[in-house]
C-alpha positions in Angstrom: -5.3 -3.3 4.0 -7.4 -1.0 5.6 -7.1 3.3 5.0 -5.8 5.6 6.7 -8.2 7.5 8.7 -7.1 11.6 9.1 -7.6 13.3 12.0 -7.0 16.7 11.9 -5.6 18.7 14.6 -6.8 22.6 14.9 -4.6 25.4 16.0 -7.1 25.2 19.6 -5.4 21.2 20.2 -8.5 19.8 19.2 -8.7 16.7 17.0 -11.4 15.9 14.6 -11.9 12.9 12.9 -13.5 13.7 9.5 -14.7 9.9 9.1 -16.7 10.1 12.0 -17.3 14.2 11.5 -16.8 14.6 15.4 -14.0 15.4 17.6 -11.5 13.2 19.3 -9.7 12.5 21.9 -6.4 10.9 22.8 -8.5 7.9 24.4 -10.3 7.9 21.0 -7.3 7.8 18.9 -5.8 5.0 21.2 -9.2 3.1 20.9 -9.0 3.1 17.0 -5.3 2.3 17.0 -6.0 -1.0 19.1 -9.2 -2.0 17.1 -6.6 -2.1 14.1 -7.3 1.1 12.1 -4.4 3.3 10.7 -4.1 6.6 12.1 -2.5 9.5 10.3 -2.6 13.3 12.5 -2.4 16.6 10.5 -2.1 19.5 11.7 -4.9 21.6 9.6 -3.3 24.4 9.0 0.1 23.7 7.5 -0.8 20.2 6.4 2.4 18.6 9.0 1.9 15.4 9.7 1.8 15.0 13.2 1.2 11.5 13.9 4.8 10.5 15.8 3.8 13.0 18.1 0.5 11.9 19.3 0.9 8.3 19.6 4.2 9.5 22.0 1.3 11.3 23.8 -1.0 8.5 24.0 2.5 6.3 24.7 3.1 8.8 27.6 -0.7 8.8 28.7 -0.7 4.8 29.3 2.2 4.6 31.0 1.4 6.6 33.8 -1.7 4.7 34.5 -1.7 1.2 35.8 1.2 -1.4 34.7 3.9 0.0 32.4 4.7 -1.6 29.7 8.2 0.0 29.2 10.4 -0.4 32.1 12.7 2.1 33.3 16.1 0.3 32.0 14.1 0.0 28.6 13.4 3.8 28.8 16.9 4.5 29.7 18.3 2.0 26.9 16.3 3.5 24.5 17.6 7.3 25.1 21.2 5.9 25.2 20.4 4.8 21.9 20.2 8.0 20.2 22.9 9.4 17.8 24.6 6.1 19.0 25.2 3.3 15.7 23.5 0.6 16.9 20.0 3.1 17.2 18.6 1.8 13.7 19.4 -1.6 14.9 17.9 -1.4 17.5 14.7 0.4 16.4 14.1 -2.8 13.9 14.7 -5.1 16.5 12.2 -3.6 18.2 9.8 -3.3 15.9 10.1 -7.3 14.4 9.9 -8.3 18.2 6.4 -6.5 18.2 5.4 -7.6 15.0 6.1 -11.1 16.2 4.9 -10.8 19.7 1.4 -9.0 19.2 -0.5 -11.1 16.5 -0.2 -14.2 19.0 -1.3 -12.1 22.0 -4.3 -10.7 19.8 -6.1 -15.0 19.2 
């Protein structure tokens, strides 16, 4: 298993990557993600761990360009699911469906 590589986010939005001593970007981030590094964001100052967050933003960022992956009724099912009981259900669905999917796709 490979470790986790920090990014730090300053107090100006920018993110540094301390591995690499040089500032990132989203695209970056994204770019490590998909080459199969694990990503952990903190924010620098209070130490917050931010990661959720970005990879929303980066989520958010790829959506709008080209093919969606996440179709509108997926997007819709998805907010419905909050505070409702089958959310955690739902959420590990999800995430075994992925698990299963992407390993295949990546040979």
């Amino acid at each position: 298993m490979s470790e986790v590589r920090v990014i730090r986010k300053y107090a100006n939005r920018r993110l540094y990557d301390a591995t690499a001593s040089r500032h990132v970007t989203l695209e970056d981030i994204r770019g490590l993600i998909a080459g199969g590094e694990i990503v952990q964001v903190v924010d620098d100052r209070s130490g917050v761990d931010l990661t959720r967050c970005v990879l929303l933003q980066i989520i958010s960022e790829c959506e709008q360009l080209g093919a969606p992956v996440l179709s509108m009724a997926l997007l819709e099912g998805i907010i419905r699911s909050y505070g409702h009981p089958a959310q955690e259900a739902l959420a590990r669905h999800m995430e075994q469906g992925l698990s299963k999917a992407l390993p295949r796709q990546q040979t």
